[in-house]
TORPA-4810 file (N, C-alpha, C, O; in nm, 3 decimals):
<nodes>
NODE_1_10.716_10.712_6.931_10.832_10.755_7.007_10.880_10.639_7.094_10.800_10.558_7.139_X
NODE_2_11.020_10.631_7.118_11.072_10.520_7.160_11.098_10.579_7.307_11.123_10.696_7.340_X
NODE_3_11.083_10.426_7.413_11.087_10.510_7.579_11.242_10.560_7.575_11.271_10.644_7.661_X
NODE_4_11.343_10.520_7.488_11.452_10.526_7.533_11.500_10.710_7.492_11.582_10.789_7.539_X
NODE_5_11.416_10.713_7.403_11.426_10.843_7.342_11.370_10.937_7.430_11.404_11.048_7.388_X
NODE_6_11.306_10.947_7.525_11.195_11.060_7.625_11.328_11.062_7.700_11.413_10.975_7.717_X
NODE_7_11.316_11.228_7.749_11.414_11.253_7.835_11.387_11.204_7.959_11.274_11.200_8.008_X
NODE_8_11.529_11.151_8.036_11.493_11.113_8.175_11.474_10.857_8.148_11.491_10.756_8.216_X
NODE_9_11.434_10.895_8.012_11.401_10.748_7.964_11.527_10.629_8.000_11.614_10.655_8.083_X
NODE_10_11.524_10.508_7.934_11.586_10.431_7.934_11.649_10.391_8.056_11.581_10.416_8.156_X
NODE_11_11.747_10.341_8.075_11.846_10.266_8.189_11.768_10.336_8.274_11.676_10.265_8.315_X
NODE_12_11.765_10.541_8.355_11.730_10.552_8.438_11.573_10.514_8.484_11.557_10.480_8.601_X
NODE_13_11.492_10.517_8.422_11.326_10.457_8.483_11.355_10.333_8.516_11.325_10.309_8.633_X
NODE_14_11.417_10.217_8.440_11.475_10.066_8.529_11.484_10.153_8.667_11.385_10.171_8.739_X
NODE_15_11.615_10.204_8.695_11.641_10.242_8.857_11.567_10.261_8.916_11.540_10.188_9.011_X
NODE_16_11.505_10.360_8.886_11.380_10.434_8.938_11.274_10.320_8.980_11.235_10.318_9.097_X
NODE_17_11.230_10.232_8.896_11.137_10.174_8.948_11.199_10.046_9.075_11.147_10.005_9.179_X
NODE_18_11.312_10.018_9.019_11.405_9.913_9.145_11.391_9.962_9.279_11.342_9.909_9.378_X
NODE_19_11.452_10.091_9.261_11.455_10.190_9.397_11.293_10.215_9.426_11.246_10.182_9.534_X
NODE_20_11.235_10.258_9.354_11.102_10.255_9.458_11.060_10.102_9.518_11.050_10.088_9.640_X
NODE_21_11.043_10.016_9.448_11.054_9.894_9.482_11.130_9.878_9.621_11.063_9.837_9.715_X
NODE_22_11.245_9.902_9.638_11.338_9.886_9.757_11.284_9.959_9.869_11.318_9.924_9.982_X
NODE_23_11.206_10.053_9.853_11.153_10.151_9.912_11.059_10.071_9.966_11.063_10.032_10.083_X
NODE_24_10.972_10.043_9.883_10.788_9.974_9.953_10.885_9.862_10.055_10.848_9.855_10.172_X
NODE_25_10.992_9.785_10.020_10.977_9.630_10.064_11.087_9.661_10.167_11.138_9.557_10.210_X
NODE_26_11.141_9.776_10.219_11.215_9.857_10.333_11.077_9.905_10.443_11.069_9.892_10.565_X
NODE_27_10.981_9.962_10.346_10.804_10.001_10.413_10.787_9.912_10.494_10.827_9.910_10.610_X
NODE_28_10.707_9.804_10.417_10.692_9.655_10.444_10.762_9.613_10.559_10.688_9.574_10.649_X
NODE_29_10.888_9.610_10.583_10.937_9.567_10.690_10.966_9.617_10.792_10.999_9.539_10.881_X
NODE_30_10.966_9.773_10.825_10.962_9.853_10.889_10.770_9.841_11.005_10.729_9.846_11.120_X
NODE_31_10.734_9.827_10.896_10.582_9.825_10.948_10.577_9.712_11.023_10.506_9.716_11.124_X
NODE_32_10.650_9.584_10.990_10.603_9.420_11.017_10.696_9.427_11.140_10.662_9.343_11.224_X
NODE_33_10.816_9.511_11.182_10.916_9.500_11.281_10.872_9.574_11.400_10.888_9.549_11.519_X
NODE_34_10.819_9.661_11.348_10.836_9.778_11.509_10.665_9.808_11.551_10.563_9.752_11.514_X
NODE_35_10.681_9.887_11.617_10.557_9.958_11.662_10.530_10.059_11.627_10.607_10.127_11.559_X
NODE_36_10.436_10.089_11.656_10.365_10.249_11.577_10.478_10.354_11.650_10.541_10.439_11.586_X
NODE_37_10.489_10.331_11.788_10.614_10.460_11.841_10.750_10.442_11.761_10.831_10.524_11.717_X
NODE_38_10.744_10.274_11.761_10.882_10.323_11.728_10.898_10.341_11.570_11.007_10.354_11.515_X
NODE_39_10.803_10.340_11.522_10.801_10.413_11.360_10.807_10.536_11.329_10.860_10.592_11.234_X
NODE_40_10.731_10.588_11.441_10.667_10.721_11.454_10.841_10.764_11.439_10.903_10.794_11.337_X
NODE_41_10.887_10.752_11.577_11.036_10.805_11.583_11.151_10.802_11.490_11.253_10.870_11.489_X
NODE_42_11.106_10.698_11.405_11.209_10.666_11.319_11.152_10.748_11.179_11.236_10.828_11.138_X
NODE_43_11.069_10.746_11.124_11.005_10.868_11.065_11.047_11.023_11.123_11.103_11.105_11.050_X
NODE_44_11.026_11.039_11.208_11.080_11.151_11.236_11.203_11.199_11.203_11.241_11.294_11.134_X
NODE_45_11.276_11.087_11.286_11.413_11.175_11.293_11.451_11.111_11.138_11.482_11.201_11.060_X
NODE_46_11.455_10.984_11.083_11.480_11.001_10.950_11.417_11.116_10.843_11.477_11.215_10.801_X
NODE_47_11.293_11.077_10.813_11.203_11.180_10.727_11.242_11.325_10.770_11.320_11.403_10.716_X
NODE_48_11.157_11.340_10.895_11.193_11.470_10.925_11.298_11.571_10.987_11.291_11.678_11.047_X
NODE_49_11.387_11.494_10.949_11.490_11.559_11.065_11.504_11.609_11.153_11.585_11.701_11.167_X
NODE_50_11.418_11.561_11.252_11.368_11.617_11.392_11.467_11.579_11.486_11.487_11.459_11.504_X
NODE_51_11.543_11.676_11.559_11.663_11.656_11.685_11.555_11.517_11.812_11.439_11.501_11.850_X
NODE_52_11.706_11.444_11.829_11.638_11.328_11.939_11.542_11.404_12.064_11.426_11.376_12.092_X
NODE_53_11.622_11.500_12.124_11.515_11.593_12.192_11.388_11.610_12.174_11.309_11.598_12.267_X
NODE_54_11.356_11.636_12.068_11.251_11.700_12.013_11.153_11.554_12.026_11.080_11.542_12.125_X
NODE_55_11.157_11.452_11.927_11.114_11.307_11.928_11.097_11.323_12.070_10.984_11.363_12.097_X
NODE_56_11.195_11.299_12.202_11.171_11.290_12.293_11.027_11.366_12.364_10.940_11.300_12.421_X
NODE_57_11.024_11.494_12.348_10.915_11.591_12.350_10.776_11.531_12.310_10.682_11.495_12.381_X
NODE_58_10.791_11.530_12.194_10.669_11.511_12.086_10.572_11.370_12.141_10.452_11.349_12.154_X
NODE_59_10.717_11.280_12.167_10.611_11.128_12.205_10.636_11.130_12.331_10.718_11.044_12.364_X
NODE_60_10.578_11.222_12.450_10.592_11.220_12.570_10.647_11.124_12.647_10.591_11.076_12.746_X
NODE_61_10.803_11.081_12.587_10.907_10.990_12.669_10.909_11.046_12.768_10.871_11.162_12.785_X
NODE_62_10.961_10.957_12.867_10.997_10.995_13.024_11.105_10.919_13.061_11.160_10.957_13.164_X
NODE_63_11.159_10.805_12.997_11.253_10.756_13.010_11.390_10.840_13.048_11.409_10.960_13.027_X
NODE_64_11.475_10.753_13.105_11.641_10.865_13.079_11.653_10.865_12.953_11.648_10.979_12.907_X
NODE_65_11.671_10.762_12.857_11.701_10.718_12.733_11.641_10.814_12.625_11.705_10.855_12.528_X
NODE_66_11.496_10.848_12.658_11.408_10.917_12.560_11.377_10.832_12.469_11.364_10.709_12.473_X
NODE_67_11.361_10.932_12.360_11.387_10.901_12.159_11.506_10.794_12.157_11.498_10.683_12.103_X
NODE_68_11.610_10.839_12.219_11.744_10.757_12.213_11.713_10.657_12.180_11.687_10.625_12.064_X
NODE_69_11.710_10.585_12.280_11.672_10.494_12.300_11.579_10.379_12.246_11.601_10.260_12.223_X
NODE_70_11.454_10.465_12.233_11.355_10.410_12.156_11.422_10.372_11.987_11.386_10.271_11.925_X
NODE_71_11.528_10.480_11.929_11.541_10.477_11.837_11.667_10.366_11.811_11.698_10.331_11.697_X
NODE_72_11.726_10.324_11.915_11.840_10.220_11.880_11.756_10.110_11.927_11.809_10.008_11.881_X
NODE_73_11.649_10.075_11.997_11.535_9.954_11.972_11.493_9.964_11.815_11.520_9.861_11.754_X
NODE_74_11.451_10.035_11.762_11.395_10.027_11.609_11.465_9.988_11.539_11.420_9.918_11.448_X
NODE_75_11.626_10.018_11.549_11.718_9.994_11.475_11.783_9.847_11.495_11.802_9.777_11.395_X
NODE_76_11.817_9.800_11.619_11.833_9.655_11.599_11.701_9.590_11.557_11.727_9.516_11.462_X
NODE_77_11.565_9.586_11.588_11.455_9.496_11.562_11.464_9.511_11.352_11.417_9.431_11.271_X
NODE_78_11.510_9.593_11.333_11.547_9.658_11.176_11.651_9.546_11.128_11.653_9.449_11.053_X
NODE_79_11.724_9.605_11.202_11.856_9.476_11.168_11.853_9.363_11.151_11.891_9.303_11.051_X
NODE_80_11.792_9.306_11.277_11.705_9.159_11.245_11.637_9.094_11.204_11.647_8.971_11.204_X
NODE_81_11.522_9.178_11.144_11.425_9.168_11.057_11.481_9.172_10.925_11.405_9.114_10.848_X
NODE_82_11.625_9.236_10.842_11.652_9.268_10.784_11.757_9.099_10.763_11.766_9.021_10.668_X
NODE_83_11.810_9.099_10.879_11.870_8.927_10.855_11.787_8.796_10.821_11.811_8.694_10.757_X
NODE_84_11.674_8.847_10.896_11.596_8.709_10.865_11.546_8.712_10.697_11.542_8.622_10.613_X
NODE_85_11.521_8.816_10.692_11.443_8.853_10.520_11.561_8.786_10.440_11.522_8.735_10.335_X
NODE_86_11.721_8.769_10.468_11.830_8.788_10.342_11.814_8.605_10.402_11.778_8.513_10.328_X
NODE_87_11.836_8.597_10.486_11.846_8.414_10.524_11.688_8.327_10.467_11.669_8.206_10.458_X
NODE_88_11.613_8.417_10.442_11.492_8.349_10.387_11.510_8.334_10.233_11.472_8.237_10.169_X
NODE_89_11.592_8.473_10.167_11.561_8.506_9.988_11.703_8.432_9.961_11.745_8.419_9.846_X
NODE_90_11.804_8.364_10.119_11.925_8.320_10.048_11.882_8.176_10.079_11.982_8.108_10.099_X
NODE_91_11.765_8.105_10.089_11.767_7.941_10.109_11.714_7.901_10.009_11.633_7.966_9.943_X
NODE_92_11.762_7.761_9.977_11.704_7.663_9.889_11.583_7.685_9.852_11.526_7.606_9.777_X
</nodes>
């Protein structure tokens, strides 16, 4: 039997395996950027769709900011980590 012939086969398993791929090396950098809180939070409210409140709750913030906060730190250190990775895979 040919892979292209199995349902679900051909062109889509390429994707499939790209996208998981994109996945681990999104992991990877997520892990190498932030901290365990601020993963935690970003797991949350991504994965789990947990309201910023709630995050706030859960990781006994006390800040004004909360989760907020914590979660737009994750997101620029993301960003940047995410620039340096494309300025590294775009040099000589």
């Amino acid at each position: 039997v040919e892979p292209d012939m199995l349902p679900g086969g051909g062109r889509a398993v390429e994707e499939e395996i790209a996208a998981r791929e994109d996945d681990d090396r999104m992991m990877a950098l997520v892990r190498e950027a932030l901290d365990g809180r601020e993963q935690l939070a970003l797991w949350l409210r991504c994965e789990e769709g947990m309201p910023v409140e709630t995050i706030t709750q859960v990781l006994g913030l006390e800040s004004v900011s909360g989760a907020r906060g914590l979660l737009q730190t994750a997101r620029r250190k993301l960003r940047a980590a995410l620039a340096r990775r494309h300025e590294r895979e775009d040099s000589p």
